[in-house]
C-alpha positions as CSV (number, residue, x, y, z in Angstrom):
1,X,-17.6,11.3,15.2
2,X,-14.5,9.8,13.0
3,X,-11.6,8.3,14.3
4,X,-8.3,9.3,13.8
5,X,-7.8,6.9,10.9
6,X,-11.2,7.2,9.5
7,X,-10.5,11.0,9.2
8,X,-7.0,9.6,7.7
9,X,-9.2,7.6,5.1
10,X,-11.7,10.0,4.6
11,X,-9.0,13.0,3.7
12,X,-7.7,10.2,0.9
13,X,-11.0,9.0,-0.7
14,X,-11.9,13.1,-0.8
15,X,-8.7,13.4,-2.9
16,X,-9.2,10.8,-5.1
17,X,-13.1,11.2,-6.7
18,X,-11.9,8.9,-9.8
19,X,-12.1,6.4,-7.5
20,X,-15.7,6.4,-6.2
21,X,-17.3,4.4,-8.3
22,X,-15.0,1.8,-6.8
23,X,-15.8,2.7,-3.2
24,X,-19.7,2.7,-3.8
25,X,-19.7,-0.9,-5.3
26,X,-16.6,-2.3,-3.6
27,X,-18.3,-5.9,-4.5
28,X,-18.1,-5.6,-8.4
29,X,-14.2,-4.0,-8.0
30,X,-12.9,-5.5,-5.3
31,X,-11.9,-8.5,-7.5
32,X,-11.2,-7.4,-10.6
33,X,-7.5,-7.7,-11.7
34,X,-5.7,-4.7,-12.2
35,X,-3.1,-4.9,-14.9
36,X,-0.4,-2.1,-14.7
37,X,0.7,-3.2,-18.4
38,X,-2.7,-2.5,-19.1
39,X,-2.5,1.1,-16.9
40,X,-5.0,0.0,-14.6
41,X,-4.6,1.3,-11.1
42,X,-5.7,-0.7,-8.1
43,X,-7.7,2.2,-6.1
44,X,-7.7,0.2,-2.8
45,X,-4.0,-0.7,-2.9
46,X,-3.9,3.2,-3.9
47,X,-5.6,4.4,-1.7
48,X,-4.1,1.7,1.2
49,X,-0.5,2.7,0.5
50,X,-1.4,6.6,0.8
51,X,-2.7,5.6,4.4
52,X,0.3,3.5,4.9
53,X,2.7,6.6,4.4
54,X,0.2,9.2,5.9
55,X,0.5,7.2,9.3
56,X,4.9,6.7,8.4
57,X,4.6,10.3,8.9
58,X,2.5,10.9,11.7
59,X,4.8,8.4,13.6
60,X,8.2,9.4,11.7
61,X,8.6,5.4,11.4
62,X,10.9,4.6,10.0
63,X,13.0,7.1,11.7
64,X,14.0,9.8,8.9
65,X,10.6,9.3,6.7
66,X,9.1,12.6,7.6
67,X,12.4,14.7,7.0
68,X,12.6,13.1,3.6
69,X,9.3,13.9,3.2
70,X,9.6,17.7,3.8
71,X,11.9,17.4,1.1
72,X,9.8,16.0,-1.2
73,X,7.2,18.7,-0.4
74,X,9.3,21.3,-0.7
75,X,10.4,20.4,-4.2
76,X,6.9,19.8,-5.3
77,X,5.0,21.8,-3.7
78,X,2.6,19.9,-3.2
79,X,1.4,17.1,-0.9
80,X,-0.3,15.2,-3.1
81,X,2.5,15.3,-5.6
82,X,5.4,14.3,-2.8
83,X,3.0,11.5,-1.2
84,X,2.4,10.3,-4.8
85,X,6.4,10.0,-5.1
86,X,6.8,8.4,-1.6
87,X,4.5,5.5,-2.9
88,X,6.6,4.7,-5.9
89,X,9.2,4.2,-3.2
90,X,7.5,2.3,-0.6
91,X,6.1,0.0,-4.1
92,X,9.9,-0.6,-4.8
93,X,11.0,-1.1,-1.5
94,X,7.8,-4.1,-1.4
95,X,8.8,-4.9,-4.8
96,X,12.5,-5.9,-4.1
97,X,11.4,-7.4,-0.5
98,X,9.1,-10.1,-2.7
99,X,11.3,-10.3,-5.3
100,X,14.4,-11.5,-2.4
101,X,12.3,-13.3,-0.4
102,X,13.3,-10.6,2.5
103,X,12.0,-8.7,5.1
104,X,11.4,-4.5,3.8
105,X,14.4,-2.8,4.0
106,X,14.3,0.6,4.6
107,X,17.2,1.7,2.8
108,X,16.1,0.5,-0.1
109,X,13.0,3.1,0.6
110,X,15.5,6.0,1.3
111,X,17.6,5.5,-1.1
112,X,14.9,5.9,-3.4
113,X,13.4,8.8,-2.0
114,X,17.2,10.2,-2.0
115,X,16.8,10.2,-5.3
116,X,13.5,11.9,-5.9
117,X,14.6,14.7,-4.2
118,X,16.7,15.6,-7.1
């Protein structure tokens, strides 16, 4: 029997099967350098980050993320489609934390989502 967040993982590696070559010889891709000049996608930071905002929402943390996200899925449509927007958020919001030398701040994430929604 799966955990609660091995079911989590397993719903996310079932919707990505371009990914499981990765996932069957973690070794070989696990260092490689992805390049997003290049249009490489990191599957594990992928497929991390869709975790990450699958358990924002089971938790509602931070507070407002799963009302934003109803939006999002009501526009799309589509789960997939609105998690796949959220993570261009949450990247941003981790982008402009490094990039400050600050803690995440969640309005940055919001603000951002705000703006997906239309």
């Amino acid at each position: 029997m799966l955990s609660a967040m091995e079911n989590m993982a397993l719903e996310v590696i079932l919707l990505h099967p371009e990914y499981q070559a990765a996932l069957e010889d973690v070794e070989r891709y696990q260092d490689k350098d992805y390049l997003p000049e290049m249009g490489d996608i990191n599957p594990f930071l992928h497929m991390g980050m869709h975790i990450a905002i699958k358990e924002q929402l089971s938790i509602d943390q931070p507070i407002g993320i799963r009302q934003r996200f109803e939006r999002l899925l009501a526009k799309t449509g589509n789960e997939h489609a609105a998690i796949h927007r959220m993570m261009e958020c949450l990247a941003e919001m981790i982008w402009q934390a490094q990039r400050n030398q600050s803690g995440m701040d969640a309005s940055v994430y919001f603000e951002c989502l705000d703006r997906r929604e239309h």
